[in-house]
One Martini backbone bead per residue (centre of mass of N, CA, C, O) as a GRO file, in nm:
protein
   67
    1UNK     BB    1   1.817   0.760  -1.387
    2UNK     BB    2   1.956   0.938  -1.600
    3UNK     BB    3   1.677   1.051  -1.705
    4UNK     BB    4   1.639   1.182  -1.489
    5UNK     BB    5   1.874   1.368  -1.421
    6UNK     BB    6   1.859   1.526  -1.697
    7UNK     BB    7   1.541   1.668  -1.625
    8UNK     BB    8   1.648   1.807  -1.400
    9UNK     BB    9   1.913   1.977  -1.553
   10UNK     BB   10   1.644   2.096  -1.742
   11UNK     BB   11   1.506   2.260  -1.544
   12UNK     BB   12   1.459   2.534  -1.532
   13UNK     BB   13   1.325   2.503  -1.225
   14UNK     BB   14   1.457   2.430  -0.928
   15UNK     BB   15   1.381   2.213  -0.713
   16UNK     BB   16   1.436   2.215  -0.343
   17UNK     BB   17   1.471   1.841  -0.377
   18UNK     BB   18   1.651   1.662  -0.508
   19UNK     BB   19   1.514   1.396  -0.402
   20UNK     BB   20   1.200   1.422  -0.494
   21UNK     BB   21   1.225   1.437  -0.787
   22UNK     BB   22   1.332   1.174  -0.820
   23UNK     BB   23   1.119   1.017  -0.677
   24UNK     BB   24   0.847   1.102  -0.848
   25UNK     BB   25   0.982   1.006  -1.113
   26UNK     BB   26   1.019   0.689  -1.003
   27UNK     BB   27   0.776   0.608  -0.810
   28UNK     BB   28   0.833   0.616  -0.463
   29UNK     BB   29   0.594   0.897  -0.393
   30UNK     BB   30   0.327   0.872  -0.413
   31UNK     BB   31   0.022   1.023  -0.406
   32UNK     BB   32  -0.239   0.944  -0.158
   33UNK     BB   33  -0.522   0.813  -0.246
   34UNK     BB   34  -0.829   0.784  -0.130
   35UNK     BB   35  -0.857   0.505  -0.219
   36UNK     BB   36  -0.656   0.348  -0.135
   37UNK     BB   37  -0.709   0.353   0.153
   38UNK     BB   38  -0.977   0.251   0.162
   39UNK     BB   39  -0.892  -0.030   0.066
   40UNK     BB   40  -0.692  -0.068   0.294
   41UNK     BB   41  -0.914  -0.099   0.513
   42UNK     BB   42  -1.081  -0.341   0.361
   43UNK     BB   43  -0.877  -0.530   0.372
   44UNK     BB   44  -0.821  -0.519   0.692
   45UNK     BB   45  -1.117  -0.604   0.767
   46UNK     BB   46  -1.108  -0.859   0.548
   47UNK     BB   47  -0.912  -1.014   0.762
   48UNK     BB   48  -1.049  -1.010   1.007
   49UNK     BB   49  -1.302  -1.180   0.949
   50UNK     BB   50  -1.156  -1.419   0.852
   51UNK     BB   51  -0.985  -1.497   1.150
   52UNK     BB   52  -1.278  -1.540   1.276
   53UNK     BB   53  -1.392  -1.755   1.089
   54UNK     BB   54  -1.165  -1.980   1.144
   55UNK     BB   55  -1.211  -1.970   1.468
   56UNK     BB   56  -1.499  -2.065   1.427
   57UNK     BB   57  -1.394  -2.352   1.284
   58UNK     BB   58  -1.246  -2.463   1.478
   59UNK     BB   59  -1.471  -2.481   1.704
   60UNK     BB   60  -1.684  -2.649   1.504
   61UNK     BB   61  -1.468  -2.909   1.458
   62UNK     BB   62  -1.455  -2.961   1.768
   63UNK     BB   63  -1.774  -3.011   1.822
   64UNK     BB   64  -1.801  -3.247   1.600
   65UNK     BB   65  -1.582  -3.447   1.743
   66UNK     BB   66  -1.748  -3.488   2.016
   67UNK     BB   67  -1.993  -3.621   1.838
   0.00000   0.00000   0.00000
């Protein structure tokens, strides 16, 4: 932080926002990358069909148990 603080004070042009400048150096709010969303949603699909296939194992040993 200390060293961040410094990089600040030390900056030719001072940014609009020394709390963002804070952020960006500390790595609280790096910008966001279109990989990463695809990757977020694909992660988000494969949880649906998880859950899905769950309860369809679900349903699939309770009618096993009936036979």
């Amino acid at each position: 932080l200390f060293a961040v603080l410094v990089t600040l004070y030390e900056e030719p042009e001072k940014p609009d926002s020394a709390l963002d400048f804070l952020k960006h150096h500390l790595g609280a709010s790096a910008p966001e990358n279109p990989e990463i969303e695809a990757l977020r949603l694909e992660v988000a699909e494969t949880k649906e069909k998880y859950e899905a296939v769950l309860e369809e194992n679900k349903k699939l040993k309770t009618k096993v148990k009936v036979y």
